[in-house]
VOGU-3710 file (C-alpha; in Angstrom, 3 decimals, decimal comma):
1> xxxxxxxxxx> 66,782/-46,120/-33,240  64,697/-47,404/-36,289  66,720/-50,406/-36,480  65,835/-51,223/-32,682  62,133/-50,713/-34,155  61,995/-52,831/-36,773  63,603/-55,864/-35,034  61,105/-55,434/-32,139  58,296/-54,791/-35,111  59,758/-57,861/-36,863
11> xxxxxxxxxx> 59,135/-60,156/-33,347  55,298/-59,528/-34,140  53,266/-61,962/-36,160  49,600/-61,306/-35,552  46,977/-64,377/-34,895  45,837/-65,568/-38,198  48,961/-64,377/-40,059  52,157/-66,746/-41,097  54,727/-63,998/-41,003  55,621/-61,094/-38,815
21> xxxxxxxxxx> 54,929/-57,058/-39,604  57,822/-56,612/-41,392  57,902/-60,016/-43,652  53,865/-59,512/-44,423  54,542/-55,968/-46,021  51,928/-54,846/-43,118  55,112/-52,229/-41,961  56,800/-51,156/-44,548  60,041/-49,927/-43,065  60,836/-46,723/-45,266
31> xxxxxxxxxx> 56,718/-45,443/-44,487  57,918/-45,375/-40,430  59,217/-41,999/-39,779  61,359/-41,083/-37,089  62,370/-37,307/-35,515  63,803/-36,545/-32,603  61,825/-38,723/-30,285  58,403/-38,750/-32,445  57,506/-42,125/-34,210  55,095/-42,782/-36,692
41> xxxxxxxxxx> 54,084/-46,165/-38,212  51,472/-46,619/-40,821  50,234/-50,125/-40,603  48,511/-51,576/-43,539  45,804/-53,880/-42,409  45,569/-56,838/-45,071  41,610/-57,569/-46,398  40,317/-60,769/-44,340  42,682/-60,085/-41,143  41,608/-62,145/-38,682
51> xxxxxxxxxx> 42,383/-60,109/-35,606  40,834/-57,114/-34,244  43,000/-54,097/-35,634  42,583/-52,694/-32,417  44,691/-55,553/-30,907  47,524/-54,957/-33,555  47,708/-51,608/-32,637  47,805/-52,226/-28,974  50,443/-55,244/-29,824  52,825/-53,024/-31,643
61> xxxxxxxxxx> 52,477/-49,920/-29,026  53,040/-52,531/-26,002  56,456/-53,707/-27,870  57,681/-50,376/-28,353  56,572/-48,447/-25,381  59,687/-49,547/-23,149  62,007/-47,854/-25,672  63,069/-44,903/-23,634  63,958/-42,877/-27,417  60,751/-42,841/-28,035
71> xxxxxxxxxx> 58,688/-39,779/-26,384  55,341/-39,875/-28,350  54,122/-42,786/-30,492  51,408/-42,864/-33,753  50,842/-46,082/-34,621  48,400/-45,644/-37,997  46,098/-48,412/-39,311  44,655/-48,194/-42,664  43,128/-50,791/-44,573  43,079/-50,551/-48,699
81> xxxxxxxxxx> 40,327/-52,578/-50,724  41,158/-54,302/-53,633  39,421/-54,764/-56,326  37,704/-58,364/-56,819  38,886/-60,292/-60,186  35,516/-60,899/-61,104  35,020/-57,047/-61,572  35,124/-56,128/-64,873  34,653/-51,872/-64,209  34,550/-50,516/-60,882
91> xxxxxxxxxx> 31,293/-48,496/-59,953  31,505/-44,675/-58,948  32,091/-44,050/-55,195  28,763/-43,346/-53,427  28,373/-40,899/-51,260  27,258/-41,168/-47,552  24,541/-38,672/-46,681  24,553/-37,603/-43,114  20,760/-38,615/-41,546  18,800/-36,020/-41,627
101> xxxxxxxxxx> 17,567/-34,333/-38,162  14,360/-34,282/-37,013  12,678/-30,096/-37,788  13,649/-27,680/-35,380  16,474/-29,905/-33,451  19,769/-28,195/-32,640  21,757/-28,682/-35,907  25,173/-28,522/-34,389  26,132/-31,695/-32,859  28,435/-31,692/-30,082
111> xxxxxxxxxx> 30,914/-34,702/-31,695  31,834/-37,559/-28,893  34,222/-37,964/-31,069  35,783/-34,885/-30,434  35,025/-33,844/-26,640  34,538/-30,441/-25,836  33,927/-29,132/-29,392  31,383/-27,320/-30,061  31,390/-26,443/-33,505  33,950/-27,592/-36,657
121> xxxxxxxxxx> 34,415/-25,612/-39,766  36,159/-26,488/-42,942  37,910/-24,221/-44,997  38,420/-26,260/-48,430  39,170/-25,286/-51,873  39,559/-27,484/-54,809  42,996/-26,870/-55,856  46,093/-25,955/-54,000  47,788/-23,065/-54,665  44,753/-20,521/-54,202
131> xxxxxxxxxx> 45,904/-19,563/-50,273  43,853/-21,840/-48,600  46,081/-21,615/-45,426  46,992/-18,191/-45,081  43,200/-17,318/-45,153  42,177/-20,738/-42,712  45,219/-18,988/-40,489  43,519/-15,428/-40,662  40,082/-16,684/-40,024  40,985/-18,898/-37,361
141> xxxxxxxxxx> 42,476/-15,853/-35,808  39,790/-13,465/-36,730  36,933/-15,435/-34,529  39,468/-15,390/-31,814  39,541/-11,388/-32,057  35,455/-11,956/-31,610  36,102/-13,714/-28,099  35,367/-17,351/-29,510  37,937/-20,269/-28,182  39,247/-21,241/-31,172
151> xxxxxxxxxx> 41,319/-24,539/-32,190  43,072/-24,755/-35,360  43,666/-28,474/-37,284  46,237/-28,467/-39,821  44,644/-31,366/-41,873  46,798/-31,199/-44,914  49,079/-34,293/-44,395  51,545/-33,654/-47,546  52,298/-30,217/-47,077  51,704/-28,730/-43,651
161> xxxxxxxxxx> 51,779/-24,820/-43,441  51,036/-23,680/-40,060  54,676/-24,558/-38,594  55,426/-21,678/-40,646  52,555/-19,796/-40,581  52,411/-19,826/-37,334  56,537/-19,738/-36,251  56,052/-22,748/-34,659  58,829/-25,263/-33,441  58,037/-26,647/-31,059
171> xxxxxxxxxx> 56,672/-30,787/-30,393  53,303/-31,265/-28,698  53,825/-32,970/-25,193  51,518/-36,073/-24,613  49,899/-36,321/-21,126  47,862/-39,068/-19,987  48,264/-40,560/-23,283  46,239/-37,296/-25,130  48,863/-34,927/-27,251  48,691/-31,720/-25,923
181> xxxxxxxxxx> 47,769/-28,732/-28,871  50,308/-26,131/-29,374  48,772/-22,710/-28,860  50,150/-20,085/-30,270  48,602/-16,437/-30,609  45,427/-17,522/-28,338  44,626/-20,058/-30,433  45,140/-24,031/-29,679  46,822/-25,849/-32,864  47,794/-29,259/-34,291
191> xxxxxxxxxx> 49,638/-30,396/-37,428  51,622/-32,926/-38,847  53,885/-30,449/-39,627  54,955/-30,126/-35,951  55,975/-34,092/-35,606  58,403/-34,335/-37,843  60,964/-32,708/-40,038  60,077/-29,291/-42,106  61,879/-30,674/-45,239  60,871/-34,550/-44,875
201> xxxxxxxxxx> 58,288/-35,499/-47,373  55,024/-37,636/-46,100  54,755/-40,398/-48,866  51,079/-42,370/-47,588  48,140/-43,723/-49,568  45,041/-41,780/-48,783  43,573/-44,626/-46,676  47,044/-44,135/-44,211  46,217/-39,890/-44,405  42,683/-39,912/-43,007
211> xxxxxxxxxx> 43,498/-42,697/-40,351  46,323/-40,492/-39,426  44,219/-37,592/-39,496  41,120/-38,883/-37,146  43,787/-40,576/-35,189  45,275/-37,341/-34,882  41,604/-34,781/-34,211  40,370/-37,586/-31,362  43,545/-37,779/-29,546  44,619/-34,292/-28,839
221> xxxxxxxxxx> 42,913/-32,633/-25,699  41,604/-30,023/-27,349  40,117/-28,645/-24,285  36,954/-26,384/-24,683  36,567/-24,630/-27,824  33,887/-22,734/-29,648  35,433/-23,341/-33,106  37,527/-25,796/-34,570  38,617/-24,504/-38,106  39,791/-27,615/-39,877
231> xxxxxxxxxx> 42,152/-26,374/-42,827  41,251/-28,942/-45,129  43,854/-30,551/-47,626  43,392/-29,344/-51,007  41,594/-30,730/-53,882  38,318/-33,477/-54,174  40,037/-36,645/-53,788  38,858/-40,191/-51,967  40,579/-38,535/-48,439  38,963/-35,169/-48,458
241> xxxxxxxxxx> 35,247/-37,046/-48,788  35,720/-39,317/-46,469  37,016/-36,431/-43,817  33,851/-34,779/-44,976  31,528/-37,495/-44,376  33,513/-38,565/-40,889  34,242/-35,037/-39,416  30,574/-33,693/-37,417  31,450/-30,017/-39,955  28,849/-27,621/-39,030
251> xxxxxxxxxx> 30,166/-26,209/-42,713  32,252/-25,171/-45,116  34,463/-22,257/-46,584  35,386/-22,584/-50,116  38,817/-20,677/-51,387  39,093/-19,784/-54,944  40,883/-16,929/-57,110  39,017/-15,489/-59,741  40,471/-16,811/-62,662  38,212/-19,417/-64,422
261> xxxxxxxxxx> 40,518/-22,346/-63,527  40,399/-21,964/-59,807  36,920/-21,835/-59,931  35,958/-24,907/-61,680  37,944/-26,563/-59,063  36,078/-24,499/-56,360  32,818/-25,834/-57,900  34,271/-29,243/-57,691  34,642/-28,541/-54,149  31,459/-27,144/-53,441
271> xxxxxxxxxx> 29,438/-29,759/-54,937  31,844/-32,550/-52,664  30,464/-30,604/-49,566  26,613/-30,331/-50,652  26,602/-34,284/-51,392  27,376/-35,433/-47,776  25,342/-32,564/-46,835  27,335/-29,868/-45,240  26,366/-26,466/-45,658  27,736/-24,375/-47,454
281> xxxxxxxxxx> 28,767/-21,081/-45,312  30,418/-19,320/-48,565  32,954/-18,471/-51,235  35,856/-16,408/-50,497  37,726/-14,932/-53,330  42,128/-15,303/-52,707  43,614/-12,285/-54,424  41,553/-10,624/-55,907  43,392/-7,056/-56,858  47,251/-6,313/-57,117
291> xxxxxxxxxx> 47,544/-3,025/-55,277  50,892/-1,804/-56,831  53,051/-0,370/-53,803  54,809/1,914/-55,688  52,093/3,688/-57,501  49,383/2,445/-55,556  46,988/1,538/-58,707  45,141/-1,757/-58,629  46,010/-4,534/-61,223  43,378/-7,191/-61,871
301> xxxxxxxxxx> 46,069/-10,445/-62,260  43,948/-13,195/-61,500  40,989/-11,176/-62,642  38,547/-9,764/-60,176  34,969/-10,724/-59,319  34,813/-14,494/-60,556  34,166/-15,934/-57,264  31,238/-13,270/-56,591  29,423/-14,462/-59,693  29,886/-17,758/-59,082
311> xxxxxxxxxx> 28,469/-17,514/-55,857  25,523/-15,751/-57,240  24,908/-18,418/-59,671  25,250/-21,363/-57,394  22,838/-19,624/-54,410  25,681/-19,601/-51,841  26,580/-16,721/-49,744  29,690/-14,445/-51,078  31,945/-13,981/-47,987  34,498/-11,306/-49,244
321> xxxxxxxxxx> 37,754/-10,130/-51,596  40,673/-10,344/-50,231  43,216/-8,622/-51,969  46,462/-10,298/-53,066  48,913/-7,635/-51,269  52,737/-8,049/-49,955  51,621/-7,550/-46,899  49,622/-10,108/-46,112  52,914/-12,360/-47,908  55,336/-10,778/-45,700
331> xxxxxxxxxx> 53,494/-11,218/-42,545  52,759/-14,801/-43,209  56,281/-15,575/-44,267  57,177/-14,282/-40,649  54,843/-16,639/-38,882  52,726/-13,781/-38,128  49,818/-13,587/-39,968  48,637/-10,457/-40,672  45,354/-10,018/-38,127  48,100/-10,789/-35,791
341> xxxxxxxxxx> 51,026/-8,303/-37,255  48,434/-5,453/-37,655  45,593/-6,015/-36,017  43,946/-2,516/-36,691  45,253/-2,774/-40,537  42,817/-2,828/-43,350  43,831/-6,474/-44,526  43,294/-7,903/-40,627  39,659/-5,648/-40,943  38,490/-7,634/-44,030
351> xxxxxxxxxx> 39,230/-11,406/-42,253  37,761/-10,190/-39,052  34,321/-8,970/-41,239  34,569/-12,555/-43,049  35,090/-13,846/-39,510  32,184/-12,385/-38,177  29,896/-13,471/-41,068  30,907/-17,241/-39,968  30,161/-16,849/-36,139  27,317/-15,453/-37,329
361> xxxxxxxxx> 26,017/-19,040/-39,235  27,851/-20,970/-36,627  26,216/-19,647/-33,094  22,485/-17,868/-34,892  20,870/-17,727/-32,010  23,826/-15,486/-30,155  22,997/-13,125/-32,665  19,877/-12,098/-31,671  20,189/-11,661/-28,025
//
């Protein structure tokens, strides 16, 4: 099938261009990735294009939509800057404060963008490897135990978790040209990770990852949710600012493990958030104690405590420990995290407490009904 789509792809020369997609470099054909009826197409826009990119979307969906192979289509524009010759040292990236809100106005904007969402939370940290999923996974799950209707965005474009977090394997259905979110274990979820191949690698430029990304959060029917937790892709790069400064995030969950290496990367984080003006809802330390299961005594590995006095230092709200346990492993290799697998367990008891504390910032005024 993809070489039926690049000669129909190669047919296309935009207005103000002298060669088609495919001859321009604006498709590049090994960046289109095909599985089992899902197509993606990452479309680099050239600096100066004359045309609406809008239209060159629309072109390229209206010459593949008659392909009966092809059950849902992404077509993702990006454009990339370049730097001017006449620049002798690029200047530091600015960032884009949100504008501020008027005293005593409703602080939670109900995103257009997003219809039907109520609230969006990121969970962030500044490196990978610190559990960031498993814990976005537990939480997400946790404010569904409180009776909130909860969505779940996979935002990490390079390595997707929740397929296998969440044992799922199925494809999201599109209806009335809006993907439909794959709920599983009451919540409503969307990831890369369920278009395409478990063992296919995403190779994209960050410009191509957030396009994809707010392509991907405006055109699901999310339906009506209280939360959206947005597991945010790790680390401080150009694509995680610009998601903060683009997504409406009512705030932010930072995940670090107490060693000093993880948390100068969580501070990296945390400072990211607090210069676009997000709040900060707290610092969660990723495991914390080794409880031995044989003789049951703890083992500091990572150390123990690190995120709590970091939090103290910077004036942001400690959220909890949670414990690095096989538990927690096991039920998330499964694809059923552990507030699922053992609800009444002590592990499921501290991300329900953490998910309390961010209900709590998210809906203030429920609280004191």
């Amino acid at each position: 099938m993809k070489t039926v789509i690049l000669r129909r792809l190669s047919l296309l020369t935009p207005p103000g261009m002298k060669s088609d997609l495919l001859t321009s470099g604006m498709v590049v054909a090994d960046q289109v990735i095909i599985d089992n009826g899902k197509v993606i197409i990452p479309v680099n826009v050239p600096e100066g294009l004359s045309v609406d990119p809008a239209d060159v979307q629309s072109m390229i969906e209206n010459q593949l939509k008659s392909l009966d192979e092809i059950d849902n289509l992404l077509v993702v524009m990006t454009a990339e800057r370049r730097p001017t010759p006449e620049a002798t040292s690029p200047e530091p990236p600015k960032l884009r404060k949100r504008p501020t809100e008027a005293p005593g106005r409703d602080m939670r904007p109900h995103s257009a963008e997003i219809p039907g969402v109520k609230t969006i939370v990121a969970v962030a940290s500044g490196k990978g490897g610190v559990g960031k999923s498993t814990t976005a996974a537990n939480l997400a799950l946790g404010l569904r135990a409180l009776g909130l209707k909860v969505g779940l965005l996979d935002a990490d474009i390079y390595g997707p978790s929740m397929p296998s977090l969440l044992n799922v394997h199925d494809r999201p259905e599109v209806k009335n040209d809006r993907v439909m979110p794959i709920e599983q274990y009451g919540l409503k979820t969307m990831s890369m990770g369920y278009m395409m191949e478990q063992d296919k690698p995403i190779i994209w430029r960050g410009p191509m990852v957030v396009t994809a990304l707010m392509q991907m959060t405006r055109e699901v029917d999310w339906g009506e949710l209280d939360v959206l937790v947005l597991d945010m892709p790790p680390g401080t790069g150009d694509a995680q600012l610009t998601m903060a400064q683009q997504f409406p995030l009512q705030g932010a969950i930072i995940i670090s493990t107490p060693q000093d290496l993880a948390l100068i990367d969580a501070r990296k984080g945390l400072k990211m958030f607090k210069g676009v003006d997000v709040p900060i809802f707290g610092i969660i330390e990723n495991m914390s104690t080794f409880i031995c299961p044989h003789c049951g005594k703890p083992s500091d590995i990572f150390g123990h405590g690190g995120a709590e006095e970091d939090a103290r230092q910077l004036g942001v709200p400690f959220l909890g420990a949670i414990p690095l346990h096989m538990r927690i492993r096991e039920t998330s290799d499964a694809g059923t995290p552990v507030v699922v697998a053992e609800p009444d367990g002590p592990h499921a008891k501290i991300y329900c407490n953490i998910a309390l504390k961010i209900a709590t910032r998210l809906f203030p005024e429920d609280d004191e009904d």
